[in-house]
C-alpha positions in Angstrom: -4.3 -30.0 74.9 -7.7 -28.6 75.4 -8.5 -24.8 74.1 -9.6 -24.2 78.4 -6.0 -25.7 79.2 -4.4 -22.7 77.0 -4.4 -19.3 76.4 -7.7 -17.1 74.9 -6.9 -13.7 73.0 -10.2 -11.9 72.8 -10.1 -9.1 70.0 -12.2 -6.0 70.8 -13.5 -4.2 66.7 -14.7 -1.7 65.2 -18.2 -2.5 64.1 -18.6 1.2 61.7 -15.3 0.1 60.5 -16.1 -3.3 59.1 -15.8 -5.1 62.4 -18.4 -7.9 63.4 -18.0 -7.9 67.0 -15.5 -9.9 69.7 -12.9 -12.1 67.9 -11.9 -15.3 69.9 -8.4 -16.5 69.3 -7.0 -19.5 71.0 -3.3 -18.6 70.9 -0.5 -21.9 70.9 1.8 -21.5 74.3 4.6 -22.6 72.3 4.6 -21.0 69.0 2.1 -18.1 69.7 0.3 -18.7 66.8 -3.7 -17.9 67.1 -6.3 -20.1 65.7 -9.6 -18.4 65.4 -12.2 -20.1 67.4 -15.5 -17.8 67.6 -17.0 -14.8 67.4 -19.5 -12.7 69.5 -21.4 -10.6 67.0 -24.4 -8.2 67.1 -22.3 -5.5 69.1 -21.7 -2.1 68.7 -17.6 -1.1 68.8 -16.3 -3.4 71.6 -13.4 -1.1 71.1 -12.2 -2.0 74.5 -12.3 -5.2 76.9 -10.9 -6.2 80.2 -11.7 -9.7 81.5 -11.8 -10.1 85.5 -8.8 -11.9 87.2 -10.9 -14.9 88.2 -11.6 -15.5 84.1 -15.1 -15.8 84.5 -16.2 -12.2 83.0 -15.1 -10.3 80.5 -16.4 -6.3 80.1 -16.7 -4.3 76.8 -17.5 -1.0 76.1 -19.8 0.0 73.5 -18.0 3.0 71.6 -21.1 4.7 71.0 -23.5 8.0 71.8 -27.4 6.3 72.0 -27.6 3.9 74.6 -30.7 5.5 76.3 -32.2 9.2 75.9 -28.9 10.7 77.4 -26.6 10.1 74.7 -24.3 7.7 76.5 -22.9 4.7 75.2 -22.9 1.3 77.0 -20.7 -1.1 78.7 -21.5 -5.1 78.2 -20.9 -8.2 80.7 -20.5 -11.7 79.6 -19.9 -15.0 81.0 -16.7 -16.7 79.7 -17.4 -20.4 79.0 -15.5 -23.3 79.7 -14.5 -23.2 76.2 -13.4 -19.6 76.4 -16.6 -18.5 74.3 -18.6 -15.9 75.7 -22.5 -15.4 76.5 -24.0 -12.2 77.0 -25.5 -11.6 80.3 -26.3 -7.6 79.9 -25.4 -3.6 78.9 -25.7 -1.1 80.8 -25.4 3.1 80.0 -21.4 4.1 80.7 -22.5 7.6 81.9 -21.2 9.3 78.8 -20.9 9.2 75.1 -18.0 7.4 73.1 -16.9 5.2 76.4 -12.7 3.8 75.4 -12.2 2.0 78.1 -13.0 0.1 80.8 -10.8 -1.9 84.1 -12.0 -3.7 87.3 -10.8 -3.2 90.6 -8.9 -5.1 92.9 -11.6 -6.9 94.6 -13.6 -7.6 91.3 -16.5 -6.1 92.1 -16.8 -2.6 90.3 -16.4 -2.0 86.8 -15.0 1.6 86.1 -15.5 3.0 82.4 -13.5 6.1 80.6 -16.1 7.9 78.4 -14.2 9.9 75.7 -16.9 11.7 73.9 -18.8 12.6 76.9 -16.1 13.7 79.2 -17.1 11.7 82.4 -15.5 8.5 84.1 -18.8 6.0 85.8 -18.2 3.1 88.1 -20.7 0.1 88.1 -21.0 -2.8 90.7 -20.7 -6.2 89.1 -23.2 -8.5 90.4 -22.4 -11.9 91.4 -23.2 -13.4 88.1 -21.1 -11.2 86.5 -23.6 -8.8 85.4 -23.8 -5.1 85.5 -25.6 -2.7 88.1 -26.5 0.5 87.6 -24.1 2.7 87.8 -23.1 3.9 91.9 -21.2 7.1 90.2 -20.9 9.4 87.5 -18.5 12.2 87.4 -18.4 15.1 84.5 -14.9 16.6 83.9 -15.1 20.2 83.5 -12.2 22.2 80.9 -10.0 22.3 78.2 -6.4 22.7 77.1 -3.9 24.5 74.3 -4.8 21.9 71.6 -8.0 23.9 70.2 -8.9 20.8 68.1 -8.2 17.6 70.2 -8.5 19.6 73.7 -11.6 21.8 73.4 -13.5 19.7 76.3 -12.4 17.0 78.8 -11.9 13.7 77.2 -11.0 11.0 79.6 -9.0 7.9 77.8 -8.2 5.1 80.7 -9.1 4.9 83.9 -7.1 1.7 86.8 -7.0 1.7 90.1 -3.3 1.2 92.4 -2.6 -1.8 94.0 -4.1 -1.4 97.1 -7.7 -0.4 95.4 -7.8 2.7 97.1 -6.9 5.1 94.3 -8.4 5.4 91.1 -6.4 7.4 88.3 -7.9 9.0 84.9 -5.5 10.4 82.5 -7.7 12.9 81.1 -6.5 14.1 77.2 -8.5 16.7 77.0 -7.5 18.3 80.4 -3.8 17.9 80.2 -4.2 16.0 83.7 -4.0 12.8 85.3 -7.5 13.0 87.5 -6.8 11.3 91.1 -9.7 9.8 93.2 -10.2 8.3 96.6 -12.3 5.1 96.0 -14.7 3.2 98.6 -14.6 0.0 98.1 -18.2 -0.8 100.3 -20.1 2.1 98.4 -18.2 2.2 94.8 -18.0 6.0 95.0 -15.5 8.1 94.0 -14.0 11.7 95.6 -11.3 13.7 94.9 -7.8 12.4 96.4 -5.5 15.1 98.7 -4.2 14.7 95.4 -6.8 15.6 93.1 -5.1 15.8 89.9 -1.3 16.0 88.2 -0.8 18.2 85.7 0.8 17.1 82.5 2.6 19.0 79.9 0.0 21.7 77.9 -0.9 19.8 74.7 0.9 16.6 75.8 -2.6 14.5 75.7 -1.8 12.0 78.4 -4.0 8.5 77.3 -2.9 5.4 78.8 -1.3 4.3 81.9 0.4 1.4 83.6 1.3 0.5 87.0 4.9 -1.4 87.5 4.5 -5.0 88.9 6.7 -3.7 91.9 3.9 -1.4 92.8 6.3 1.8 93.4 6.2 3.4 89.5 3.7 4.9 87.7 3.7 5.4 83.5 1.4 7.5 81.6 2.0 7.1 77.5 0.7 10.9 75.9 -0.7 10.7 72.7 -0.4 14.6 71.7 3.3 15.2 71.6 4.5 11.1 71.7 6.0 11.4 75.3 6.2 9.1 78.0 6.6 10.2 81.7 7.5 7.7 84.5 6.2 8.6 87.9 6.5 8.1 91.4 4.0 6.3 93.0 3.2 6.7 97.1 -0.3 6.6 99.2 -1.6 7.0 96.0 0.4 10.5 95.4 2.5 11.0 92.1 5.8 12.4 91.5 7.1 13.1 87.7 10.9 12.1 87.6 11.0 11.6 83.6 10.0 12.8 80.8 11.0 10.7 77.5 10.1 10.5 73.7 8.1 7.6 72.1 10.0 8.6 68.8 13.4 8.5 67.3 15.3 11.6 67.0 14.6 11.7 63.8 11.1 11.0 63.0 9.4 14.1 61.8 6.1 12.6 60.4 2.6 12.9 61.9 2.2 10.2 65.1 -0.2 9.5 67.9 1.1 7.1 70.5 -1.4 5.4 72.1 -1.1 2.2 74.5 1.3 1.7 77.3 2.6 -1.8 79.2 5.1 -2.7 81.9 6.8 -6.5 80.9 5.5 -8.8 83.8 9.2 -9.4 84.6 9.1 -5.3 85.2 12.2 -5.0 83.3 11.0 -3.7 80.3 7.7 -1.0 79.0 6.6 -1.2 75.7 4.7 2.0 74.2 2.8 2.0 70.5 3.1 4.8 68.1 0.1 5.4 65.6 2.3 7.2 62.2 5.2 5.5 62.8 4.0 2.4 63.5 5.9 1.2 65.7 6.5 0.0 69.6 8.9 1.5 71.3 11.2 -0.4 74.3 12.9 0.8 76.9 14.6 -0.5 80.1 13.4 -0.5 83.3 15.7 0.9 86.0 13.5 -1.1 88.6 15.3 0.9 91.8 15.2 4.2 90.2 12.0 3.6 87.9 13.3 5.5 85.2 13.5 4.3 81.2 16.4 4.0 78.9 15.6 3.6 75.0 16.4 0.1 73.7 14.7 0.3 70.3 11.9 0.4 68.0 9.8 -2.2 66.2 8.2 -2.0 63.0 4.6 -3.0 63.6 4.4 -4.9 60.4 0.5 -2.6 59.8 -0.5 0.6 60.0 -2.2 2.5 63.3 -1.0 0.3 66.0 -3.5 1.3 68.4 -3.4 -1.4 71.4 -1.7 -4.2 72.1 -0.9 -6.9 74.7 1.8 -9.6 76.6 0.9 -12.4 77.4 1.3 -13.5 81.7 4.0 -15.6 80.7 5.9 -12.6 79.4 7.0 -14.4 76.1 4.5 -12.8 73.6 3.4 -9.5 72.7 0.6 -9.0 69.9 -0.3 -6.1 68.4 -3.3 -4.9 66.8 -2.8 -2.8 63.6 -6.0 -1.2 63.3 -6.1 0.2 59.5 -4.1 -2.9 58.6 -7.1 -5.1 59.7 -4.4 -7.6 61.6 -2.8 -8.9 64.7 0.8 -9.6 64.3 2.7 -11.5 66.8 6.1 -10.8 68.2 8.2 -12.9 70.8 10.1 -10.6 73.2 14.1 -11.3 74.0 13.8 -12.2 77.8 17.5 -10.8 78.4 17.3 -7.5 76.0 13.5 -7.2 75.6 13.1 -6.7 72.0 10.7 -7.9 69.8 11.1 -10.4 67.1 8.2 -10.8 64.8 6.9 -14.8 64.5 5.2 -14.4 61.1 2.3 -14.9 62.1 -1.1 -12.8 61.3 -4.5 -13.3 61.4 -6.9 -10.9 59.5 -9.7 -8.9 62.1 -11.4 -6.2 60.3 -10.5 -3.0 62.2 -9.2 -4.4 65.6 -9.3 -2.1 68.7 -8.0 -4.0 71.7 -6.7 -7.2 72.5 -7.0 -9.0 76.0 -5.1 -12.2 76.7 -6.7 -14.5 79.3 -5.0 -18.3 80.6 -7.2 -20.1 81.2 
């Protein structure tokens, strides 16, 4: 079977940590093993990446603070190939230093970027070859939380947009908030919702979050005190109902969580915790939207920072950062635990992986 037949695992690095760039993976659809087949170097920190749901695109960040005169870092367009290799078509400033993350809206044609260092969120048009305008937004959070080390300025860590690609959400660490805007669609600009923010817990750091496939639940992992809260999602309003640990009961060890995902099947979330190393699996109560613990999985590395599932709902690979490896695990369709494959492949500091059929 041809690699465009199959499924492409693009691996977002590190480049100050040893990285060379964008790893290319073609990953087998029965076994879930990945075979490395290229490499997109000459890039600074593609710590993140998100590729468009057409799979023509993919978007990176560049985790960095000199773009242009400003002090912002960039985000990078390229074309994805036939062959699931990529060509660079541009970069373009994020509108803040240290950008973490970027998504795409609904429609495909607005890139929105989370800068972490430089406390703002930008949105960019995508052009119809893929590549990047100039941005149509930048907005500057303004505060601080409890946490005088981690929360002394707004840092903004994710940023999606609901289903009906009229609201866009930014859990905001630094804040202790989870920023709400009204987003036009026609203009790519951003103002507050009726809504304009949800408070979190003080010192909670709320970092990534997840819509349910069933459109009516909100989660939001926090990185500061390793909670996850399940919200109610309607017009783009939220409503806490739960508040649960990413821990066991008796963990008492240092530990950041950091990445968040709803099972395509929306029976099962998966959360990753950085000192334990672990993920952590709950049940979906898919009426009420609440979680019940299942587990916790070893992460077989250290500082799992992001990971993914593949559409079909049978893998779920992990990206151990100071272990320099992605470790594959196939997920129990009836329970949804995780049983690792043996299978590993060495990336030098990886930062994100994005699965893309093509």
């Amino acid at each position: 079977m041809a690699i465009m037949d199959e499924t492409l695992v693009y691996v977002g690095t590190y480049t100050f940590e040893g990285g060379e760039g964008i790893y290319i993976y073609h990953m087998d659809p029965d076994s879930g093993r990945l075979k490395n087949v290229g490499k997109v170097k000459n890039l600074v920190n593609p710590s993140f990446l998100k590729v468009n749901a057409e799979k023509r695109s993919l978007y990176a960040v560049n985790e960095f603070s000199s773009f242009d005169r400003d002090g912002s870092g960039a985000v990078s367009a390229f074309l994805i190939e036939e062959d699931g290799t990529l060509t660079f078509l541009n970069s373009r400033s994020s509108g803040g230093a240290g950008p973490c993350y970027v998504s795409i809206d609904r429609l495909g044609r607005y890139v929105f970027v989370a800068n972490y260092v430089g406390g703002s969120i930008s949105v960019l048009p995508i052009s119809g070859d893929g590549s990047l305008e100039k941005a149509t937004e930048v907005i500057r959070h303004k505060g601080s939380s409890i946490n005088l080390m981690r929360q002394e300025a707004p840092h903004p860590h994710s940023i999606i947009i609901d289903p009906p690609n009229k609201h866009v959400y930014v859990p905001d660490l630094g804040l202790d908030k989870i920023m709400i805007y009204r987003f036009d669609s026609s203009s790519g600009r951003l103002e507050p919702s009726d809504q304009p923010w949800v408070a979190t817990k003080p010192g909670s750091g709320p970092r990534h979050i997840t819509f349910h496939p069933g459109g009516k639940f909100v989660y939001v992992i926090n990185e500061l005190d390793s909670t996850i809260v399940a919200y109610k999602y309607d017009g783009g309003r939220l409503e806490a109902l739960q508040t649960i640990s990413a821990l066991p009961s008796d963990f008492r060890g240092e530990n950041y969580s950091a990445d968040i995902h709803v099972h395509p099947s929306g029976k099962f979330l998966y959360g990753s915790n950085r000192g334990h190393d672990s993920i952590v699996v709950y049940r979906v109560d898919e009426e009420s939207g609440t979680l019940k613990w299942i587990g916790h999985e070893y992460t077989r590395g250290r500082t799992p920072r992001n990971f993914a599932i593949d559409p079909s709902g049978r893998f779920l690979l992990v990206a151990n950062q100071r272990s320099n490896k992605i470790v594959s695990f196939l997920v129990d369709q009836e329970t949804g635990a995780l049983k690792p494959l043996g299978h590993e492949v060495h990336v030098p500091s990886p930062a994100c992986v994005e699965i893309s059929p093509l």
